[in-house]
N, C-alpha and C positions, 0 to 999 in steps of 0.2 A: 854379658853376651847379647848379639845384638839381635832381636826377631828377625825370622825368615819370612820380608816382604813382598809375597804371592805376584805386583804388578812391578816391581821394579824393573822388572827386563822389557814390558811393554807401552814405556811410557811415550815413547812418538808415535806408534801407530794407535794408541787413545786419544792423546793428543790431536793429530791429524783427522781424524774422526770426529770428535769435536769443533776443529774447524770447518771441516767441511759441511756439516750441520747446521751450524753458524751462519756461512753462509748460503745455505739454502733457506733459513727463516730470513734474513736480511734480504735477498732477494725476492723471495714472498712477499713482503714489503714494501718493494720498490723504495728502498732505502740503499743511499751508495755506505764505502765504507767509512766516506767524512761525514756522514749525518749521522751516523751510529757511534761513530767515534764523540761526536760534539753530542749527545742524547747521555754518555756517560761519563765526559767527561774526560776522553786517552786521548791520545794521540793517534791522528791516522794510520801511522807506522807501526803501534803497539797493535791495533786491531788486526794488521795485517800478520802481523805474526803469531794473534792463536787461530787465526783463519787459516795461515799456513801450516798451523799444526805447530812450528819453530820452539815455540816457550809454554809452558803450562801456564792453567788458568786459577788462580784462585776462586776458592768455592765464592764470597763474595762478589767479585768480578763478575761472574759466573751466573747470580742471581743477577746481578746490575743488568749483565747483557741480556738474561730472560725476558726481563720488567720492559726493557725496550725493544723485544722484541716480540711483546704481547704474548709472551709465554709463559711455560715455568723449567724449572732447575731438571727435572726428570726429562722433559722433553729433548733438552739441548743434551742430555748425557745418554736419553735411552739406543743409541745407534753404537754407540761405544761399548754399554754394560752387552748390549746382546753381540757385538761380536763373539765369535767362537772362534777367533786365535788364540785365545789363553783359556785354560779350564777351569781358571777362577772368576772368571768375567759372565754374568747371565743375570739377565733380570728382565722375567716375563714382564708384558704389558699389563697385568693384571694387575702389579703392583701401586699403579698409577691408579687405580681405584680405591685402595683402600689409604693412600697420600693423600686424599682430597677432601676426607673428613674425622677429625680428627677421636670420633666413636669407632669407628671401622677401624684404624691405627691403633688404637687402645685392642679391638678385641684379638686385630691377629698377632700383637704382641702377645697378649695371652693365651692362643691358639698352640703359638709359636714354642710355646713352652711345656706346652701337653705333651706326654709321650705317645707312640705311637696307634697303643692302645686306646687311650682318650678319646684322639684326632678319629679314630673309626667311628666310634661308638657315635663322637658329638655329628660327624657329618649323615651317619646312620638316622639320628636324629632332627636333623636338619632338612634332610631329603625325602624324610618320610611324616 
């Protein structure tokens, strides 16, 4: 039996969001879509269609077009995870903090796994 895929029904409107993301960092830039295209590598035509949202992007691809767009992976995806058309799609900005070093990443995994009880006591702990 096959899992119940929570984003399968909103894959062009992530899509599209991602491109349009896209090209707001390339425009930042002042980079057209043939010099971003030649920085990774596609074809002009292929860039224009995750820019248009048209095709998905592999995560890969995805880091490629970060690297050249003096960015990172969370950046180009956070306008998409925080859409609130789907109620499985959400991801504070906050999260982009503890991404960026990999102690931090190690603790709230561990955090992540405390039950509720814990999570009181440690932040009880923390803030006092």
């Amino acid at each position: 039996m096959k899992p119940d895929l929570p984003f399968k029904d909103v894959k062009k409107p992530f899509a599209k969001t991602i491109g349009k993301t896209i090209v707001t960092y390339r425009q930042n830039r002042q980079l057209t879509q043939q010099q971003l295209a030649d920085l990774i590598n596609l074809s002009v035509q292929q860039i224009q269609k995750y820019e248009y949202g048209e095709t998905n992007i592999s995560v890969v691809r995805l880091l490629n077009i970060a690297k050249a767009l003096d960015t990172n992976l969370l950046e180009l995806l956070q306008p998409a995870l925080e859409n609130d058309s789907h109620p499985n799609f959400y991801c504070h900005k906050s999260y982009q903090v503890y991404l960026d070093c990999p102690l931090d990443f190690k603790l709230m995994q561990k955090v992540k796994k405390l039950d509720p009880k814990k999570k009181e006591t440690l932040l009880d702990f923390l803030l006092n």
